[in-house]
C-alpha positions as CSV (number, residue, x, y, z in Angstrom):
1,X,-93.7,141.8,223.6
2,X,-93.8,137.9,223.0
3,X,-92.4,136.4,219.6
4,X,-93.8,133.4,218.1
5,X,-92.4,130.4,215.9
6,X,-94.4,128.1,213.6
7,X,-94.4,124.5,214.4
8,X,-91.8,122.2,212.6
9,X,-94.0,119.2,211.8
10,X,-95.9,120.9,210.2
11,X,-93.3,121.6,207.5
12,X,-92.9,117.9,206.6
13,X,-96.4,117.2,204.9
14,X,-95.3,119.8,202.0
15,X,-91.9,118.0,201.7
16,X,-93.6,114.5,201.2
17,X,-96.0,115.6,198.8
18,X,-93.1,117.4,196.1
19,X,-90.5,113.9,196.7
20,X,-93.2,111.2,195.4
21,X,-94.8,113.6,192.3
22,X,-92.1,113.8,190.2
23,X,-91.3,110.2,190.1
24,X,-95.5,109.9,188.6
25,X,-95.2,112.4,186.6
26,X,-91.8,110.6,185.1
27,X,-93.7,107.2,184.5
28,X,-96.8,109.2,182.9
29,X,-94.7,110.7,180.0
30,X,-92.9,107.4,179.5
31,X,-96.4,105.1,179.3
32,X,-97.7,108.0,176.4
33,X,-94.3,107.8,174.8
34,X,-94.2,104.4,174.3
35,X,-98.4,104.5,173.4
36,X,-97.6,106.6,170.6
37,X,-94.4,104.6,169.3
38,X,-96.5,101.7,169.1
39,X,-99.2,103.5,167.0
40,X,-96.9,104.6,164.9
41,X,-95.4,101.3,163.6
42,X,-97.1,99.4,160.3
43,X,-100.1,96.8,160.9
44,X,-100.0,93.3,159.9
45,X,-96.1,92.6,159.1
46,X,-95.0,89.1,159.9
47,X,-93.5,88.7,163.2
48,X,-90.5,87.0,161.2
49,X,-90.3,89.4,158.8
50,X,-88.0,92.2,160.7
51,X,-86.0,89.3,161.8
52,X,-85.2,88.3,157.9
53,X,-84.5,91.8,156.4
54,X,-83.1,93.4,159.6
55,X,-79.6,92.8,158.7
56,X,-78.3,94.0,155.7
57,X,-75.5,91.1,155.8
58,X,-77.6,88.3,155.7
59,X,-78.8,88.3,152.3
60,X,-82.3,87.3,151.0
61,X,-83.1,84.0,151.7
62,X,-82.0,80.8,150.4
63,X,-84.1,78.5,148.3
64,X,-84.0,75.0,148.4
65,X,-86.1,73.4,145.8
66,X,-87.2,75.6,142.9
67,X,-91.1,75.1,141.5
68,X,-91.6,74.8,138.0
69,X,-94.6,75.3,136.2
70,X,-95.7,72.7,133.3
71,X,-95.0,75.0,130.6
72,X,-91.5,75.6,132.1
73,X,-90.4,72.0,131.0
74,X,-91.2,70.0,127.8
75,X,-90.1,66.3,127.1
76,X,-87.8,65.4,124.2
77,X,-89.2,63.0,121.3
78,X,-87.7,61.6,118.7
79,X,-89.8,62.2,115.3
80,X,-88.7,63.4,111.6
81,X,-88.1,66.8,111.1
82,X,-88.9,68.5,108.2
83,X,-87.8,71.6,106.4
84,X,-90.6,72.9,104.2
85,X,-91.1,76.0,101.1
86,X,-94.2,77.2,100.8
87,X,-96.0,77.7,97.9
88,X,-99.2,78.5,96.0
89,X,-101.2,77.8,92.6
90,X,-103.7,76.4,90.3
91,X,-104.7,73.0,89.7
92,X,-105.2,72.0,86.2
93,X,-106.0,68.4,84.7
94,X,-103.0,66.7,83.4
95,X,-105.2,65.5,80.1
96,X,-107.9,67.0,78.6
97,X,-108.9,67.3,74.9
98,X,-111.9,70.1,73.3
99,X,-113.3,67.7,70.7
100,X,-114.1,69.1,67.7
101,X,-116.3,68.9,64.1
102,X,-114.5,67.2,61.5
103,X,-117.0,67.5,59.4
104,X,-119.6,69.9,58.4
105,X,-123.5,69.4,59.2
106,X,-126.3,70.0,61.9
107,X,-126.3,68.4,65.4
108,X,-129.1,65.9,65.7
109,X,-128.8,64.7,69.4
110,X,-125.5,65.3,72.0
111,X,-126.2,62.5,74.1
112,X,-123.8,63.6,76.9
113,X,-123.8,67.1,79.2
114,X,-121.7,68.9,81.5
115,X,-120.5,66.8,85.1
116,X,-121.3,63.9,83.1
117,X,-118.4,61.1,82.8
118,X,-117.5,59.3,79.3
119,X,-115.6,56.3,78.3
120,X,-112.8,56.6,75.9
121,X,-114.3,55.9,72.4
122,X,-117.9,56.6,73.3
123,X,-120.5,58.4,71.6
124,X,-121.4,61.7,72.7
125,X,-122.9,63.6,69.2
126,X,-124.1,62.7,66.3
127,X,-124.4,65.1,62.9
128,X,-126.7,65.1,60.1
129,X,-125.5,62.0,57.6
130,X,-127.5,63.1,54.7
131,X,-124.7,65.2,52.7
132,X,-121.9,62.7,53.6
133,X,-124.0,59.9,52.3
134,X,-124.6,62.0,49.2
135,X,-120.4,62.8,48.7
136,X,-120.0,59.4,49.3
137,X,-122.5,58.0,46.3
138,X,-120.9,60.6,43.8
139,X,-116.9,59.1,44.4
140,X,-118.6,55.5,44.4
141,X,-120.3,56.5,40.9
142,X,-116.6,58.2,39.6
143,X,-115.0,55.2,41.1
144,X,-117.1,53.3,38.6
145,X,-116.7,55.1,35.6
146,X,-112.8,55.1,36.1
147,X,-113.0,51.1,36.3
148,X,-115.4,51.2,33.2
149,X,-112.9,53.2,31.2
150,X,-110.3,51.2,32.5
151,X,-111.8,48.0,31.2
152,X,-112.0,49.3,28.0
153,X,-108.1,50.7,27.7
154,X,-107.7,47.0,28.4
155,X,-109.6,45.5,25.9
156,X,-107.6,48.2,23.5
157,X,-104.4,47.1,24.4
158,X,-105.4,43.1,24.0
159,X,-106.0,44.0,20.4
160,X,-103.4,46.3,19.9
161,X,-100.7,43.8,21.0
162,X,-102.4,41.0,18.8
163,X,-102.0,43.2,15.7
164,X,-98.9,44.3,16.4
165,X,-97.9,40.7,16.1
166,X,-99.2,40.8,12.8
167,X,-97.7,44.2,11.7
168,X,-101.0,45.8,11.1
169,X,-100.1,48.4,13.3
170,X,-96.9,50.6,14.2
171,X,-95.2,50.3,17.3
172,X,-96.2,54.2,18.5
173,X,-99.9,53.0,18.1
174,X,-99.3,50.7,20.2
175,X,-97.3,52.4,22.8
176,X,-100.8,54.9,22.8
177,X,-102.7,52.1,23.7
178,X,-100.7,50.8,27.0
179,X,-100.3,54.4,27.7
180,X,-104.6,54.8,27.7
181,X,-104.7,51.9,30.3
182,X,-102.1,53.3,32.5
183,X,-104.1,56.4,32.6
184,X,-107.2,54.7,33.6
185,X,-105.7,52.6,36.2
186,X,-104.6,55.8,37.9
187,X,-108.3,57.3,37.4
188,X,-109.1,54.3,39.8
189,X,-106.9,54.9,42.2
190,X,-107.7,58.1,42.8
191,X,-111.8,57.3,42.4
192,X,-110.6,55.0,45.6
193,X,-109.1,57.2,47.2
194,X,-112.1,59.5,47.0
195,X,-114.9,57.2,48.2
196,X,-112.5,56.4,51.3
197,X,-112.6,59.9,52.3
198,X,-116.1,60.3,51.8
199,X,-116.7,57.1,53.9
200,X,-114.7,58.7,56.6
201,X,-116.7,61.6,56.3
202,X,-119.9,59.8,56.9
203,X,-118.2,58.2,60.0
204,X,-117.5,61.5,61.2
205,X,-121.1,62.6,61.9
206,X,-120.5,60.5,64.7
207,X,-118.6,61.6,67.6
208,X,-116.7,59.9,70.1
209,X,-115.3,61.1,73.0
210,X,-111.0,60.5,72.3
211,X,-110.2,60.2,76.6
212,X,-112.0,58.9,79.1
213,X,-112.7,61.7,81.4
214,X,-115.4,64.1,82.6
215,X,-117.4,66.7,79.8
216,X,-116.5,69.8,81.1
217,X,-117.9,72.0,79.2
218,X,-120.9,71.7,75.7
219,X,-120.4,74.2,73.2
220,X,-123.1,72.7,70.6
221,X,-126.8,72.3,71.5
222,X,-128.9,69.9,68.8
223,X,-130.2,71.9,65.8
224,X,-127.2,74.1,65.8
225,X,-124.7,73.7,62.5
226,X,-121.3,72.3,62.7
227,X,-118.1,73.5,61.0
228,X,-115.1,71.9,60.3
229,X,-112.5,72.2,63.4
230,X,-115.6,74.2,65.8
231,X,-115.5,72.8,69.3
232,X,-118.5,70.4,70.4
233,X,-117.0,69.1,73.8
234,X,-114.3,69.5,75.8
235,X,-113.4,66.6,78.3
236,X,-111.4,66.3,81.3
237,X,-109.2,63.6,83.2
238,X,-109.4,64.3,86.8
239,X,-107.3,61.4,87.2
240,X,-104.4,63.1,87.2
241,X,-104.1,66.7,88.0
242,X,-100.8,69.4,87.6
243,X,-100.1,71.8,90.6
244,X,-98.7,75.0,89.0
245,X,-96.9,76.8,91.5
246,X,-94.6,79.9,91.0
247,X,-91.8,79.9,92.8
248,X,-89.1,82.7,93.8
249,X,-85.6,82.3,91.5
250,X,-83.6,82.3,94.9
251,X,-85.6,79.1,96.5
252,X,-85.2,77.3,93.3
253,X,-81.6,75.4,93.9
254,X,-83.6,74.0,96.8
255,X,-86.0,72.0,95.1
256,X,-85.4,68.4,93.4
257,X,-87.7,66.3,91.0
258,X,-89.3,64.2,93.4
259,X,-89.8,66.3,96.4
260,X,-93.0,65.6,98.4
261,X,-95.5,68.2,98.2
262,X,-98.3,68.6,101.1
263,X,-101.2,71.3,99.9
264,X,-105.0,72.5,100.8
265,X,-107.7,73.7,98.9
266,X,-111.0,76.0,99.8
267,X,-113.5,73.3,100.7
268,X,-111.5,71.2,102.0
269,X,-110.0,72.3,105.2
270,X,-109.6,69.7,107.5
271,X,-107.9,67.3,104.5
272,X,-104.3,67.6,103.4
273,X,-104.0,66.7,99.8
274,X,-100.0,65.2,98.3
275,X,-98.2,65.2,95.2
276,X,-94.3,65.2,94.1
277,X,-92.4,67.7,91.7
278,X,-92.7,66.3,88.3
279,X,-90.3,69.4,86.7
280,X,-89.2,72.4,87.1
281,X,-89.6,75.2,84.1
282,X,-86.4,76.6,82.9
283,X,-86.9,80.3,82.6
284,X,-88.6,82.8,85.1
285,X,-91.7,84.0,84.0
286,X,-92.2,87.4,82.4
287,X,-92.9,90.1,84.6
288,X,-91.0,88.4,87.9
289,X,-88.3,86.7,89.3
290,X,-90.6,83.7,89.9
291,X,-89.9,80.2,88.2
292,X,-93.1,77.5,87.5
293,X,-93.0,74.5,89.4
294,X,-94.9,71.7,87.7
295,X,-96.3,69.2,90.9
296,X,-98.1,65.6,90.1
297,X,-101.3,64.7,92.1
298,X,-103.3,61.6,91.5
299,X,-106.6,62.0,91.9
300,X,-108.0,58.7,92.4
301,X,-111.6,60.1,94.0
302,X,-112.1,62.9,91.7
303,X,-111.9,65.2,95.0
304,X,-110.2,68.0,93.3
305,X,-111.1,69.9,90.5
306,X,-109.7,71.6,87.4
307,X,-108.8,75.6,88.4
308,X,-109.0,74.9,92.3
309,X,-106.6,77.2,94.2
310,X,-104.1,75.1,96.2
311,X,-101.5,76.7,98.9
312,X,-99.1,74.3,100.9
313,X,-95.0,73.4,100.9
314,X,-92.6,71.3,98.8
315,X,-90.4,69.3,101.7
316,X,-86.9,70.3,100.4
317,X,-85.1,68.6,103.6
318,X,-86.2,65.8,106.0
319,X,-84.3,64.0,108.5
320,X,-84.7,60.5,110.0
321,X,-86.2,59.2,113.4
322,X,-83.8,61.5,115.5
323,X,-84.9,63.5,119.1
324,X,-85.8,67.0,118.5
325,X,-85.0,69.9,121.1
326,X,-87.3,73.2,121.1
327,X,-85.2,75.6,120.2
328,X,-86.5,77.8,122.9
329,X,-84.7,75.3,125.5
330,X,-81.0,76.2,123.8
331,X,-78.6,78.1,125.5
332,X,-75.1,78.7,124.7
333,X,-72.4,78.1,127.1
334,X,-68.3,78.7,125.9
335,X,-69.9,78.9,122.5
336,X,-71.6,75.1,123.0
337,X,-75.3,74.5,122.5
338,X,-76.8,73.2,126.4
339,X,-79.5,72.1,127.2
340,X,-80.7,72.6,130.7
341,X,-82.2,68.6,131.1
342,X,-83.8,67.9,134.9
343,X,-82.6,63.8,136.5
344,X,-83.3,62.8,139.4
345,X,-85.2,66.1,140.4
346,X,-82.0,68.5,139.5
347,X,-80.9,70.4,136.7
348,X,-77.7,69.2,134.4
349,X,-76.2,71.2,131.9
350,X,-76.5,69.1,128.7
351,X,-73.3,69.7,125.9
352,X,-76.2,68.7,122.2
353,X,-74.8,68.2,118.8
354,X,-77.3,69.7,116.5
355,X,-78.4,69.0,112.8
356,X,-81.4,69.9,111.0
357,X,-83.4,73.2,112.3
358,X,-87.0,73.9,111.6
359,X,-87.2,77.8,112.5
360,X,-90.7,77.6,111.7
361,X,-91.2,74.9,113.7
362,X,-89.2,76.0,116.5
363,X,-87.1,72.5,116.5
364,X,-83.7,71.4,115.8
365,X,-82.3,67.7,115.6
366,X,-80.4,66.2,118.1
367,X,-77.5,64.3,117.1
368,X,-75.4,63.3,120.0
369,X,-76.2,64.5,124.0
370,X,-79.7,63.8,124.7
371,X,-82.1,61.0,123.9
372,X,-86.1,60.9,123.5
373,X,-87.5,61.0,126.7
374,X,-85.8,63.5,128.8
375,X,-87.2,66.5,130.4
376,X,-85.5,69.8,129.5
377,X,-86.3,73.8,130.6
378,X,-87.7,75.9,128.1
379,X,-88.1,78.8,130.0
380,X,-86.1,81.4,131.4
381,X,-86.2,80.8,135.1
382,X,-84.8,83.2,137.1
383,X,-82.5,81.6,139.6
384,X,-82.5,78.1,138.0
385,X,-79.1,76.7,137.5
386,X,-77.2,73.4,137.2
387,X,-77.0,71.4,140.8
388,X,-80.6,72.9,141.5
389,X,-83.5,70.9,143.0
390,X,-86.7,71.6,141.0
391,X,-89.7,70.1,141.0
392,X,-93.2,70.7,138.9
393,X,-96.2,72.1,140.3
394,X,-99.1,69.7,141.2
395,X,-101.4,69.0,138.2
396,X,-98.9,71.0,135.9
397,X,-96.6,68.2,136.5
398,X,-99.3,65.4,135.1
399,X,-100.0,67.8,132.6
């Protein structure tokens, strides 16, 4: 029996083929490892951006020149500031007078209406003369009789006093006589007396207006009947006008005689009418804790008009020419007002005096540390400090 062996090359082609697959099969896992890592990562970071957060020791990054916008800054001028009250009230016309009948009779013509402007002493109404003239020839006709009587107590006493020299008559007869004439001449006087009040009388049916001013108001039409003391006009000088404003008790140590007054009125919006405190009323008014405050306005144009409701401020505290600092801009450092002011393109902590505020405003005056002109933050910038470079953003800055 013969016994066979296989061949021994051809063992080797299976060795070969087991050494080099491993190695692909290596390389094949690796290329889809590193396929899906890539996929995995975000899309569209900045290739620098890793780099600047990768470390958590380096910080975020430094700044060199901070951007402002133009309502981060504002520019110091110098202007008075003023510290106003409001206030609100009524106009009324300083003078003003309802004429009235002195007299009695009917109205034969009013030669003036309502809007229509008078002179002082013109006439404006005119009443029946007829009974005046009457009264008046009735005290003219007594005002006779008592100088007729009169004569005659006269030529009594002429003879008396002749006889009396004669002593054909006692003295009591004669003392009768002078006593006859001393009643007469007092019958005159009072018959004069009487015919001057009838005369003014008749000169009453004729009315004149006692101001210069505007008729406000007619309260007799022609053919109507007059009493004495009844209201036939009343006139108005627009002239000069009275601002009545109430005022609370508290606010009144703050207001002087002379204090400038700045007001508006319906109709006239885009105009700012003035006046100054002429007094100050000396009790509160009943019903509140509010005093009246009595304003002048002249009125040269006759713009305003009695009864128009006015609402404005009394200046109670002004200062001069002085630079003002928004009060928004004020920061306090070691309990000292700064001001954050930007030279030369950096920020400097300003050390300001202050005087006068204006909370309404939003200003306060600058006494000593900054002058008109300067350029100051009024914003809170985050970041900003002193020793920074800022600058303003393009048009912002013009702005």
């Amino acid at each position: 029996m013969k016994l066979e062996t296989l061949p021994l090359a051809q063992a080797k082609p299976t060795s070969t083929r087991n050494r080099w697959r491993a190695p692909v099969l290596v390389l094949l896992a690796a290329a889809i490892a590193a396929g899906g890592w890539a996929y995995m990562q975000p899309k569209g970071k900045p290739a620098g951006a890793q780099a600047a957060t990768a470390g958590p020791d380096k910080g975020p990054p430094k700044i060199d020149v901070y951007e402002l916008a133009g309502t981060d800054v504002a520019a110091i001028e110098a202007r008075e500031l003023s510290v106003r009250l409001p206030l609100s009230g009524s106009l009324e016309p300083l003078a003003q007078a309802t004429v009235k009948s002195k007299v009695s009779g009917v109205v034969t013509d009013t030669s003036v209406q309502e809007g229509v402007s008078v002179a002082a002493g013109q006439v404006i109404a005119h009443l029946d003369p007829a009974d005046q003239r009457a009264r008046l020839a009735q005290q003219q006709a007594a005002l006779d009789e008592a100088n007729a009587r009169l004569a005659l107590a006269a030529k009594n006493k002429a003879n008396s006093d002749a006889l009396l020299k004669q002593n054909y008559i006692s003295q009591s007869a004669h003392d009768t006589t002078d006593n006859n004439v001393a009643l007469a001449q007092a019958s005159v006087d009072a018959a004069k007396a009487q015919v001057a009040l009838a005369r003014i009388a008749l000169a009453d049916t004729v009315i004149h207006a006692p101001l210069a001013g505007v008729v406000s108001k007619r309260h007799l039409q022609a053919g109507e009947k007059a009493a004495p003391d009844m209201p036939v006009f009343t006139i108005v000088n627009l002239r000069q006008l009275t601002l009545q404003a109430q005022v609370p008790a508290s606010d009144i140590p703050r207001i002087k005689v002379g204090h400038e007054v700045q007001f508006r009125v319906d109709g006239y919006r885009e105009r700012v009418f003035s006046g100054k405190v002429a007094r100050i009323s000396p009790t509160t008014e009943a019903g509140s804790r509010s005093m009246l405050v009595y304003i002048s306005v002249d009125n040269a144009d006759a713009a305003l008009r009695g009864g128009m409701f006015a609402k404005g401020s009394i200046t109670t505290e002004k200062s001069g020419v002085m630079p003002l600092v928004p009060l928004a801009a004020l920061r306090r450092d070691n309990n000292v007002d700064v001001v954050y002011a930007i030279e030369a393109g950096k920020v400097v902590a300003r050390p300001v005096k202050l005087g006068l505020r204006n909370e309404d405003e939003g200003f306060a005056e600058v006494t000593a540390g900054l002058a008109a002109g300067a350029s100051v933050i009024v914003a809170k910038v985050e970041g900003v400090k002193p020793g920074n470079k800022v600058k303003l953003a393009g048009a912002a800055a013009k702005g």
